[in-house]
N, C-alpha and C positions, 0 to 999 in steps of 0.2 A: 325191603327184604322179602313181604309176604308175595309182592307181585314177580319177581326172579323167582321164587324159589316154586310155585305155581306153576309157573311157566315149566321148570324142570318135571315137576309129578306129574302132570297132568299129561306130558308128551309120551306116550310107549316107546320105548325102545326100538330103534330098527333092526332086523332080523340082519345078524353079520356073515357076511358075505365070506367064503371062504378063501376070495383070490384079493381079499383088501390087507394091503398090510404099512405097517407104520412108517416112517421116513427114515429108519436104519434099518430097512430091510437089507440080505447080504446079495450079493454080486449074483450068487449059484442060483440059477433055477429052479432047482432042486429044492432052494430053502423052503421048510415047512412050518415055521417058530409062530406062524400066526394063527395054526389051527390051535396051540395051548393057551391063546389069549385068553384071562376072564371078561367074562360080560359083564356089566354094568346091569344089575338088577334089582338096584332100589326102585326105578319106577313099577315093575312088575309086581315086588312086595308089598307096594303100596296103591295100588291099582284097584284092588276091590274096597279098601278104606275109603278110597277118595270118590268110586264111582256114587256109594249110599251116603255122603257125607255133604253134610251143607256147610257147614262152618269146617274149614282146611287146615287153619290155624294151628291146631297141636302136631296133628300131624307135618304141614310142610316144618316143624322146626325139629321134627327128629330127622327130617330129610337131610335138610338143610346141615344139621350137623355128621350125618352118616359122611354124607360128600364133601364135607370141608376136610373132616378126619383123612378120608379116604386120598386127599390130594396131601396133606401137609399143612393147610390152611389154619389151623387151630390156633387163637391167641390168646393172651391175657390182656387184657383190655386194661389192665392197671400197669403192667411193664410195657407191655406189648411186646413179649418177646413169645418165641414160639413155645406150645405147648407137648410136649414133649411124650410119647404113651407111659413113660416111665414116671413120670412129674404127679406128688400127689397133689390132688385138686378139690374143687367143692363151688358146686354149683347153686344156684337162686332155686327154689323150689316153691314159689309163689306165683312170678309173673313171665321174668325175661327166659331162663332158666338158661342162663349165659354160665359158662365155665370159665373158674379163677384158679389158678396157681394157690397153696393153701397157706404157703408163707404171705403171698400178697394180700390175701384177703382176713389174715388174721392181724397183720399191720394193717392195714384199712379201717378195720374193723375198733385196732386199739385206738389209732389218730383219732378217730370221729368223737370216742365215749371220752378221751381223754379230753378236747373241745369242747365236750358236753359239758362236761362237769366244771371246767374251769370259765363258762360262760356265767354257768349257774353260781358259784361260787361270786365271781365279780359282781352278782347283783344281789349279793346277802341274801342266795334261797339255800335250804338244804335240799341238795337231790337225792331224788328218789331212785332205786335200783330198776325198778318198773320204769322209770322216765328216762332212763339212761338210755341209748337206741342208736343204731349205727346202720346206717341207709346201705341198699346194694348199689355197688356204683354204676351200673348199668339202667335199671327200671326206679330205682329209688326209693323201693318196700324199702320198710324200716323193719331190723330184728331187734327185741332187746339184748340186754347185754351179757345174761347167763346164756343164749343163743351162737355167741361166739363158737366157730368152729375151733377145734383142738387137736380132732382127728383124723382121718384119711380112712374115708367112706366107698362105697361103688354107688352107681346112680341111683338102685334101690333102697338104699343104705342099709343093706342087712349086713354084707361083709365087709370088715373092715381090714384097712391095707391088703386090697385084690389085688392078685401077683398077675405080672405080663403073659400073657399068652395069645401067643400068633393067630391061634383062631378064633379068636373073638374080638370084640369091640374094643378098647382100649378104654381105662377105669369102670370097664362093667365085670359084674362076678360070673356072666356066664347061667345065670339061672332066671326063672321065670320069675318077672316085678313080682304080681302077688301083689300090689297096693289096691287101697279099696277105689275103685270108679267113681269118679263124680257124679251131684245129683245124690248121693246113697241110695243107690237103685238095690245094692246085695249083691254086687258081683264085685268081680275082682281082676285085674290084668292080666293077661295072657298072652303079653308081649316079652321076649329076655328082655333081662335089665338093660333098659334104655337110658337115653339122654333127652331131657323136654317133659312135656306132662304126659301122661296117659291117654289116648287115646277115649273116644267115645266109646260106651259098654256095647259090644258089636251082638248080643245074646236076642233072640229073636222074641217077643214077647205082644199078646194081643192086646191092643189099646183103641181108645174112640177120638176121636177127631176134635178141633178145638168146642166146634158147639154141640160133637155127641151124637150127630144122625150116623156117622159112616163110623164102621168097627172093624179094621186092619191087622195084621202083622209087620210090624217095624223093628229095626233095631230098635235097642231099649235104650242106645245112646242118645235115637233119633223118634221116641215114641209120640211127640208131641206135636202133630201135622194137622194141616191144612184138609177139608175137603176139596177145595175151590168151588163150593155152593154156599146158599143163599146161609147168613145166621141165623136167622127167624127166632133170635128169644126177645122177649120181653122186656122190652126197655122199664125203666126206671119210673117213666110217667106213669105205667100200667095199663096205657091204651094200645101205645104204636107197638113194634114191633123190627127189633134189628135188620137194614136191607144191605149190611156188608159182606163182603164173602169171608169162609169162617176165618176167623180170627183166632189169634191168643190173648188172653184177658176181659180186659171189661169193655163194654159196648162203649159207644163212643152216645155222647147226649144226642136225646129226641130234636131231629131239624123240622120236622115238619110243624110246618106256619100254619097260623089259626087267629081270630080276632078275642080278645081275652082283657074282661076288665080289670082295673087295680083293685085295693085292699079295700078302699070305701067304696070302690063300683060307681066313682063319677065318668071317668075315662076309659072311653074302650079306644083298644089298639089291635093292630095286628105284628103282632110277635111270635117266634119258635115258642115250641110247647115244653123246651128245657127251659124258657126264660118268661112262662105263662105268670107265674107269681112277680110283680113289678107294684110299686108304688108313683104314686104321682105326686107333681109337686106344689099343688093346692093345701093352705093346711086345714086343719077337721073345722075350727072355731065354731064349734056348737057348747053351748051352755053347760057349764057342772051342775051338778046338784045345787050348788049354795045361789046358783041363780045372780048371781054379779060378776063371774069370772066365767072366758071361755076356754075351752080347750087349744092349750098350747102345740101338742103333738103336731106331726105332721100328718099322710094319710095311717092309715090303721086300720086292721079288721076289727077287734076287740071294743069292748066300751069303753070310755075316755076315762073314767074314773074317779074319785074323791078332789075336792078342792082342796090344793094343798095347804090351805093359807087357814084350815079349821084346825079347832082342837088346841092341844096346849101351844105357847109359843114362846118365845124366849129373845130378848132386847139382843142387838145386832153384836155383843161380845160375849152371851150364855150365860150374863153372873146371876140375873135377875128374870125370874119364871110369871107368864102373864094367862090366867086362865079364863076361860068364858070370853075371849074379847070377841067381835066381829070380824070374817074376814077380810071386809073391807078397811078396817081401823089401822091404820101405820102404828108398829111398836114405840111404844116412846124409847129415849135413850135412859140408862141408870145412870148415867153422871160418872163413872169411874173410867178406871183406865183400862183401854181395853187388850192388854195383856196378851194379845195372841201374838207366837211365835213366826217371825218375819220369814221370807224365804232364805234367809242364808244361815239357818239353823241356830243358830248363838244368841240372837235378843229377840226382844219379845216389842212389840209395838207400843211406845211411849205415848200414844193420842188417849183421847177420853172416847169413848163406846162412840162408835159411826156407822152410818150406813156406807155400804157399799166395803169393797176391798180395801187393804192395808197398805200404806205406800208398800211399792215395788219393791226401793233400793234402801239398804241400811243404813244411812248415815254417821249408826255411831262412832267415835273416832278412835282407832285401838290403835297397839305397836306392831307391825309387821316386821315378818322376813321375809326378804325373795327368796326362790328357792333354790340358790343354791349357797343363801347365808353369810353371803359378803355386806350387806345392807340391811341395815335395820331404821325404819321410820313411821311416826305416827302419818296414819292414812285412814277414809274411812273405810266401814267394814266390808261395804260393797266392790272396792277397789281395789284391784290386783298390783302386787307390787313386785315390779321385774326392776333388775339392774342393766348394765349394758355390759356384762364381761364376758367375755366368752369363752368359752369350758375349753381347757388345754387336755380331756380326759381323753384319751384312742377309745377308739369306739371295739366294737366286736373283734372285727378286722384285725384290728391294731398294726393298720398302716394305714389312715386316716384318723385326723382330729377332730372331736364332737363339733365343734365352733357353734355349738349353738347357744344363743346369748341367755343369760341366765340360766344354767342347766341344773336341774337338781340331781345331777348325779348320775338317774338312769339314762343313760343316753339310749337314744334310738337305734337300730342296726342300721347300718353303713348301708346310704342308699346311691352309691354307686359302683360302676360294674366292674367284676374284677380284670377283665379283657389282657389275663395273662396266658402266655400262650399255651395250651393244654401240650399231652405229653407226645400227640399226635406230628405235632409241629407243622401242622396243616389251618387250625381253626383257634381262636381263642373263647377265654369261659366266659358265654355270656351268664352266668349267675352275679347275683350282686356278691360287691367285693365279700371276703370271706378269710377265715384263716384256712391253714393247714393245706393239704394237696386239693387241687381242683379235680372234679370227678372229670371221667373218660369223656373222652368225644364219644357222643349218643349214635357219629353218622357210619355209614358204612359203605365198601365202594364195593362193585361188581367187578372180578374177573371173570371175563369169558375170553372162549376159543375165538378161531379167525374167523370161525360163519356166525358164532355167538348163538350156537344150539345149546353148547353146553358152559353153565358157568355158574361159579359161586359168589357169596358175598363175603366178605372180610373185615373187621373192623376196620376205622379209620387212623392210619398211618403203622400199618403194617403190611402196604400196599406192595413197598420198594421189595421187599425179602421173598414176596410171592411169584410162582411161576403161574404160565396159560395152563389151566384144566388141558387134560390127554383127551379127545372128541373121539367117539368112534366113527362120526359121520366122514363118509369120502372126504376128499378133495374137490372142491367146486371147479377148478381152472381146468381146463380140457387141453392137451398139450397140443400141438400144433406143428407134432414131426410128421413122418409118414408112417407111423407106429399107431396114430392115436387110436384106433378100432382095436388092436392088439396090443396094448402097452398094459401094466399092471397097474392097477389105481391103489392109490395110496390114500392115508388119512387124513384130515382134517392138520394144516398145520400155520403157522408163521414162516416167512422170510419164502425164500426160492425153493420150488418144488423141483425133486431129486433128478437127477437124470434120465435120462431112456438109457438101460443099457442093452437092446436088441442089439441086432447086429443090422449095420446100414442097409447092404444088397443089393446098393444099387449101379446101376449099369454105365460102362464106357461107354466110347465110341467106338471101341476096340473088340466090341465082345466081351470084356471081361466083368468081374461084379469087384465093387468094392467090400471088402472083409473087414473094414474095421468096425467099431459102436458105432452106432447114431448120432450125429454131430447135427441134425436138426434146426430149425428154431426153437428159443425156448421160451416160455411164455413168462410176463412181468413177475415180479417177484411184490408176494405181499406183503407189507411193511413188518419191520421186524415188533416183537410186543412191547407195548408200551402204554402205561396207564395217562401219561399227559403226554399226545403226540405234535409236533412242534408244529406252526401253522404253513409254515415254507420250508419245503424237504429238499434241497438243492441235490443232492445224492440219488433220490429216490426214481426208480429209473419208471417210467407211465408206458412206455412202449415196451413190444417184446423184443427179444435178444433174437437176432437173424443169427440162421444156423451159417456154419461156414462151410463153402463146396468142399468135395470130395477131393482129397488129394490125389496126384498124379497115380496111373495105375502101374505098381508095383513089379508086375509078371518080367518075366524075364522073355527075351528072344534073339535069336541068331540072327547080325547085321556081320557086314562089308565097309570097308576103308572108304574112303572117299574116294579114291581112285579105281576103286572096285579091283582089286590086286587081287590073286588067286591062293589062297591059305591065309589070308590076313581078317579070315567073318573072326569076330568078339559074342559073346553073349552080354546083353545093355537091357535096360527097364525099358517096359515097355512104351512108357509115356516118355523116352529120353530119345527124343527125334533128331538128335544133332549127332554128323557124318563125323567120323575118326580119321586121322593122316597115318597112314602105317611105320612110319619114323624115320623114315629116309629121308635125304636131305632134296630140295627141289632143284639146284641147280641152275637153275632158267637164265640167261643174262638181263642185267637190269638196265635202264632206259639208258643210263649212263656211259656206257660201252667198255668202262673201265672196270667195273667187278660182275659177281655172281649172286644168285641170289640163295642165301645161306638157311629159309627158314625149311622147316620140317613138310613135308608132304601134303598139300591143300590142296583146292577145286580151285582150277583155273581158269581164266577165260583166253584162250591163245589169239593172237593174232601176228600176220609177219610183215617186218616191217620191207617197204619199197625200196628205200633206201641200201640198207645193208642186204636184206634177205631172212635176217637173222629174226627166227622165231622166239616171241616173247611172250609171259604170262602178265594180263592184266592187275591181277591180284596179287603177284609177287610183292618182294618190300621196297620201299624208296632207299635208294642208297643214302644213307644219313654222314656218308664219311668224309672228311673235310679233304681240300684240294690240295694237293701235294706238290704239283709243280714249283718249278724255280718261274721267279720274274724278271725281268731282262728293261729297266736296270734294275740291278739286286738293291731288293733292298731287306730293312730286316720283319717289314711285316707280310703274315701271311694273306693267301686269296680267301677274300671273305666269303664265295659262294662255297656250294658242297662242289662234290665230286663231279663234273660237267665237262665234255668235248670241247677241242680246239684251244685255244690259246686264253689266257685268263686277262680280265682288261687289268689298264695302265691303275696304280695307286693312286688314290685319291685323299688319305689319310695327313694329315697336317701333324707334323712334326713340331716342337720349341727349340729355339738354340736361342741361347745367350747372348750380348755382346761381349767385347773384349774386356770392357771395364766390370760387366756385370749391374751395370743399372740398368736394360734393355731385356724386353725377350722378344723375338721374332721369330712369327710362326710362315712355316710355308708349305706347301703339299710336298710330300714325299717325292712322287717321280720329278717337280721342279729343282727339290735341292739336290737333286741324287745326280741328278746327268750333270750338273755343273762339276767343275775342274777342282784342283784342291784350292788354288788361287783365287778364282772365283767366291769360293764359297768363303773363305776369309775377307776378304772385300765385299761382300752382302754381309756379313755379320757384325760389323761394325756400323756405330751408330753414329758417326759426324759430331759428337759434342763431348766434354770434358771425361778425362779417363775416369774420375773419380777414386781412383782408388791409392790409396795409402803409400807412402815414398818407407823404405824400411828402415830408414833410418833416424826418421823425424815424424814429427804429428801433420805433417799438412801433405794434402793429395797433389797426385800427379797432376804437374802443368799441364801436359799435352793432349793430343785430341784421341778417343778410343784407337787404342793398340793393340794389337796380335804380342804376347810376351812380355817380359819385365819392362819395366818403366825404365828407360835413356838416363842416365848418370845423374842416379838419386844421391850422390854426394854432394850436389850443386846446388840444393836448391838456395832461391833468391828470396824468400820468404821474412819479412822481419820477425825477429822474437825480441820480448825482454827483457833484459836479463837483469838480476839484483844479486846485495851483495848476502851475505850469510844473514845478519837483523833484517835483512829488506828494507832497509832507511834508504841506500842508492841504489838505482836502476838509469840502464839504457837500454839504446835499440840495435841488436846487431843482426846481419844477415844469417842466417839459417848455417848456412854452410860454414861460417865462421864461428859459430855454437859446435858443430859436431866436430872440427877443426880442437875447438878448445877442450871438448872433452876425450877426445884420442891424447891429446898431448898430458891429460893430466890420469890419462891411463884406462880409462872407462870409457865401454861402448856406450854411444849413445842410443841404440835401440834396449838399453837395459834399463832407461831412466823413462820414469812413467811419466806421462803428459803436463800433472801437476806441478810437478819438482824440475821441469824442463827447463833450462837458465838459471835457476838458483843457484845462489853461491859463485858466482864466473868472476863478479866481481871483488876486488879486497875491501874491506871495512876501514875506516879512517878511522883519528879519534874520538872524532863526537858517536860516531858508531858504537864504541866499544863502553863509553859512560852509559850511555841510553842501555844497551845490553848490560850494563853492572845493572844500575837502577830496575832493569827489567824483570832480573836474576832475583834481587831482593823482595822484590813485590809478589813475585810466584812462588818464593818458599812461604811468604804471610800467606798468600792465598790459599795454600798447599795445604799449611798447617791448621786455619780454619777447616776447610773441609775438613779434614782427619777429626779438628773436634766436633764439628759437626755431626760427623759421620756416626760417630761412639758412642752419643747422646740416643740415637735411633736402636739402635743394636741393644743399648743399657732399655731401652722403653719395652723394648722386643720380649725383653728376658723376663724386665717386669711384671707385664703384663700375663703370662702364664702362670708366675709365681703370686700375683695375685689372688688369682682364680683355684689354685691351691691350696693359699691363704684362708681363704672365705671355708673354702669348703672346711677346711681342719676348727676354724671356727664356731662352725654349723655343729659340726659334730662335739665339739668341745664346751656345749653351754648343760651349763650345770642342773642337777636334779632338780637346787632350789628353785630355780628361776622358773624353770615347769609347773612347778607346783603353784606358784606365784599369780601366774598367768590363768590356770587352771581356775583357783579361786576368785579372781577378777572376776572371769566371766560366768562362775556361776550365781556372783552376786549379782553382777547385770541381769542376766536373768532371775534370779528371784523378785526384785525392784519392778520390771517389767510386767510378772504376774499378779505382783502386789496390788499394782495399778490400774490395772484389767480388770481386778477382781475390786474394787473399790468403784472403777468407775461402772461396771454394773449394778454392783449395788443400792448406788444412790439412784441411779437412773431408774431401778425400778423403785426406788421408792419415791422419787418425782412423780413417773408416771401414777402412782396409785393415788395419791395427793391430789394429783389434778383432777384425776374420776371421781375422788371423792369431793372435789371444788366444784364441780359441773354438775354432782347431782343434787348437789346442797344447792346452787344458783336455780335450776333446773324447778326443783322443789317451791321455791320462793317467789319463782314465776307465776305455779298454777296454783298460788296459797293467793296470786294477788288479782291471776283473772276470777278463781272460783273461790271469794273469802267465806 
């Protein structure tokens, strides 16, 4: 953020041009909307701060926030929704000095201390109102808890609830800070109420350099410089003298090497003169005073000292005091017990008076608990006693389980991470798992312009709602009409740069100029804005847009007909080169010699023919009209050419005819069956084999060979049929013609009797006939009358069947209260038996399980009672 927003101060403004205007500039030449533009003048405001300033820091975040305001940009980092000039707020006033929404930040504020306290509370502490404390969620000062905001402040916090107003900054009171300047130099701000910290105290005041030789006027924010000459104080050894350029603070140690004995002056070395005092690693072992011991020490300046081993002395546990001995004499022991307290605090050493140290480890055997009090067993006192169960407690978090094995309780804080997605929906929390909301994404993304002169930063994931910064910088693209020297430059933008709207001017072939806009090329279009842009832009056009030619020229002028006729000139566009026919009709005769030629007045190309004489137009029309003549022999099709001289050829079309019988088709060319006689053509149409066709009296075809007309004395025919009596018990064979004989005589045509029924009945029945027809008669009412019952049984099932389904349903609806209730009770005795048994079979099962942990540590126990008795 510090390096963007840098980039923005530290750049001057460019001087705005007065013919640059925005990408909805209007149509009118005339427009003048861009001389009311405002300038952009925070770098200017902040231009003499930043030229005497080392450290930028306070400064680029009032920037940074001036320009965010100034765009719309402003979020709350806890909703992240936008921050509104009406919205009361309240900002960090320690480090980030990030602006919050006031409802957000005093819910933030409650979650944290209510966490506090309910952490504090689960580990049996009372808290403190001092210890209570709720972090910014941005930089993560902590305020206490009487620090909660309540109110709605201005940046300086003098006024409270500052009302909107257009000409000032939005949540400032409009009046000068007035807060005291860092450092407590005595001065005070002299900025209006801002957003960010204060500025460096800019008041000009005389001060001396880091090591004092050079005496200046500096700002008072900045009084504390450099000469860039030699320090020349006094180092610390006393001899050398500092060779850094001035500094601030303290000299850095004497490096200058030298040869310098140790503390007894056996060893000389050559060492830095900050590292001259050094000891060696020879020890002294020269004589004490008592003359039988020597000096223990290592090297040393000082005298070696008293033999410790003189003077009073006392046996190796203090009970028993031994005076005048010799130092060489070893104490004797007292015989007791020597009573000193072991390292594990609780007992005291059981041995009799010894030389040397106390055992280490305690032996004695006491009753323990692990610590978290499931277990109790004798162990010695040295020996820690853990169980194996592991804590079912939620830890801080309280979406993780301690599982640590033997726990006493305090559990540790949950050391894994809580990697839920923050509210940015970009990033997850890396802080270890945690309760309550996870703090802000810390990150932040850069909007800039399409040149990326001008841009801000935003928090993370309030990216999407944001627009590109308005640039005042041109247009980098150079257009590439015939304008581009005089075309009006436009601002800094995304997507396709505006049109030329000159006027084109440019020339026919005609003389004339074209009048319309500029139709141009137009140059690539820069991608439209977009914070994640895709890696393959299929769309995205890389070339420029070719302008399109000049349409036809317009103008208007006076032509002539095609035929160049006298009062027939038109007025026509100029670019409209094609000849008019004045509307009369052309006349000409066509190749055909039989019509005219009908079309409207054209450009002809004449030529006359040798033959006739007869002058003709090559470009007339084809006569397309069909041939009208008669053909000779007539027949009924017409001439298949068009309209053509001289005589039409002979037909060549193939005609069908039938035979007499109709089992045959025979095809022939028209002018062949046509010139044949009527005679003729009756004798070709017949086919040489059976008439086939139908006698009309009887079912069998005609004897004879295909015929012209009725079929020859269909009363005759010779055909056997045969014939039976009424039962069909007796049958013969009679001639045909003696069937249709027999049915005239008994009154009935026989062309009314269908082919099946043909001879039936001709014969009389005898008496064995008419028994077998009793008997027959008899058997077909039985048979009759099963079907009928058969039948009724289907029709009674039919009926059934839907009054069934009736049935049911009037039944369904017809079961009674009790039996509901019945059912009801059933099944919620199943289920309670069900729970019963759920809940019994966990029971025991945890108490097996516990049995067994307690079987295994009691085994467990008896093991290392038998390797360590």
């Amino acid at each position: 953020m510090s390096s963007s927003a840098t980039s923005i101060a530290t750049t001057p403004p460019p001087p705005q041009s007065p013919s640059l205007s925005s990408d909805s500039d209007n149509d009118s030449p005339n427009h003048s909307s861009h001389l009311h533009q405002h300038v952009d003048l925070s770098s200017s405001i902040f231009q003499s701060y930043l030229s005497h300033s080392s450290s930028q820091q306070d400064l680029i975040k009032i920037q940074s926030f001036l320009i965010s305001s100034r765009s719309g940009a402003l979020s709350c980092l806890i909703c992240l929704e936008r921050i509104k000039p009406t919205d009361p707020t309240w900002s960090c006033s320690f480090r980030c000095f990030a602006l919050f929404h006031l409802l957000c930040i005093q819910s933030w504020a409650h979650q944290s201390t209510t966490l506090a306290i309910s952490r504090a509370t689960s580990r049996a502490a009372i808290p403190d109102e001092n210890s209570i404390v709720w972090p910014c969620p941005k930089c993560r000062v902590e305020y206490p808890k009487s620090q909660t905001p309540k109110n709605y402040y201005c940046f300086c916090g003098k006024l409270e609830d500052p009302p909107r107003d257009p000409w000032i900054l939005p949540h400032s009171c409009g009046e000068i800070c007035g807060n005291a300047l860092r450092n407590n130099c005595g001065h005070f701000c002299l900025l209006l109420c801002h957003p960010g910290p204060c500025p460096s105290c800019p008041k000009l005041v005389k001060t001396k350099c880091f090591c004092g030789q050079l005496e200046d006027v500096k700002r008072c924010g900045f009084k504390n410089f450099s000469c860039n000459g030699g320090c020349r104080k006094l180092l610390k050894c006393g001899v050398h003298r500092c060779g850094e350029i001035c500094h601030e603070g303290d000299c850095p140690p004497c490096r200058e090497e030298g040869v310098y004995r140790c503390q007894c002056g056996r060893v000389k070395m050559e060492r830095q003169c900050c590292e001259r005092y050094f000891r060696c690693e020879i020890a002294c072992n020269k004589i004490l005073g008592c003359g039988k011991h020597a000096c223990e020490r290592g090297c040393h300046e000082d005298k070696c000292g008293e033999c410790p081993f003189q003077g009073k002395r006392t046996c190796p546990c203090g009970k028993r005091m031994y005076e005048g001995m010799a130092c060489d004499v070893t104490v004797p022991l007292c015989g007791a017990t020597c009573d000193k307290m072991l390292s594990c605090g609780f007992h005291r050493c059981p041995e009799r008076c010894h030389h040397g140290p106390c055992i280490e480890t305690c032996r004695t055997v006491v009753t323990k608990s692990c610590r978290c009090g499931s277990l109790k067993k004798q162990v010695p006192c040295y020996q820690d006693l853990t169980c194996e169960r592991k804590c079912q407690k939620m830890r801080d978090c309280g979406r993780h389980a301690c599982k640590r094995r033997c726990c006493d309780g305090d559990c540790p804080s949950c050391s894994e991470l809580c990697d839920r997605k923050l509210r940015c929906r970009n990033h997850k929390c890396p802080a270890p798992c945690h309760r309550g909301a996870c703090a802000p994404c810390p990150l932040t993304v850069s909007i800039s312009c399409s040149c990326g002169t001008t841009h801000f930063e935003v928090p993370c994931g309030t990216e999407a709602e944001q627009k590109p910064p308005k640039c005042p910088k041109p247009c980098r693209i150079a257009p590439l009409c015939r304008h581009a020297s005089s075309c009006k430059p436009h601002r800094c933008h995304y997507g396709a740069c505006p049109p030329c709207r000159l006027i084109c001017d440019g020339e026919y072939p005609c003389d004339h100029k074209c009048k319309l806009r500029c139709h141009g090329p137009i140059p690539p279009p820069i991608p439209e804005f977009t914070l994640k842009p895709k890696k393959k832009k299929s769309n995205y056009q890389t070339e420029p847009t070719p302008g399109s030619p000049c349409p036809p020229c317009p103008e208007l002028v006076l032509r002539s007909c095609v035929g160049h006729h006298i009062g027939a000139e038109r007025m026509m566009v100029c670019s409209n080169r094609a000849e008019f026919s004045c509307e009369n009709l052309c006349g000409s005769p066509l190749p055909c010699g039989n019509h005219y030629c009908t079309y409207v007045c054209h450009a002809l190309k004449r030529h006359t023919s040798k033959s006739d004489g007869i002058t003709r137009g090559e470009s007339c029309e084809k006569c397309t009209l069909p041939c009208e003549k008669g053909r000779h022999p007539t027949c009924p099709h017409p001439c298949p050419l068009p309209c053509h001289q001289g005589e039409c050829p002979p037909c060549k079309a193939l005609i069908k005819r039938s035979c007499h019988c109709g089992a045959m088709v025979h095809v022939f060319e028209c002018i062949y069956f046509n010139s044949m006689s009527k005679e003729e053509q009756m004798a070709v149409r017949s086919c040489r084999g059976p008439c086939h066709r139908k006698l009309p009296n009887c079912t069998h075809l005609c004897p004879e060979k295909c015929h012209p007309g009725p079929c020859p004395s269909p009363e005759k025919c010779s055909k056997k049929v045969t014939v039976r009596c009424g039962c069909q018990t007796l049958k013969k064979e009679w001639l045909c013609q003696d069937v249709q004989s027999a049915y005239r005589q008994a009154g009935c045509d026989p062309k009314d009797v269908s082919r099946n029924q043909y001879g039936f009945g001709l014969l009389p029945c005898d008496s064995v006939c008419k028994s077998k027809v009793k008997i027959s008669d008899a058997d077909l009412q039985l048979r009759k009358s099963k079907l009928v019952e058969e039948k009724e049984p289907d029709n009674l099932n039919n009926v059934t069947k839907r009054r069934r389904r009736r049935q049911r349903l009037q039944e369904d609806n017809n079961i009674s209260t009790l039996q509901k209730i019945v059912s009801a009770i059933r099944r919620l005795l199943l289920l309670l038996i069900i729970v019963v048994f759920v809940t019994a079979l966990a029971y025991f099962g945890y108490k097996c399980l516990m049995w067994l942990s307690d079987w295994m540590n009691e085994v467990e126990t008896q093991q290392r009672r038998r390797r360590y008795p």
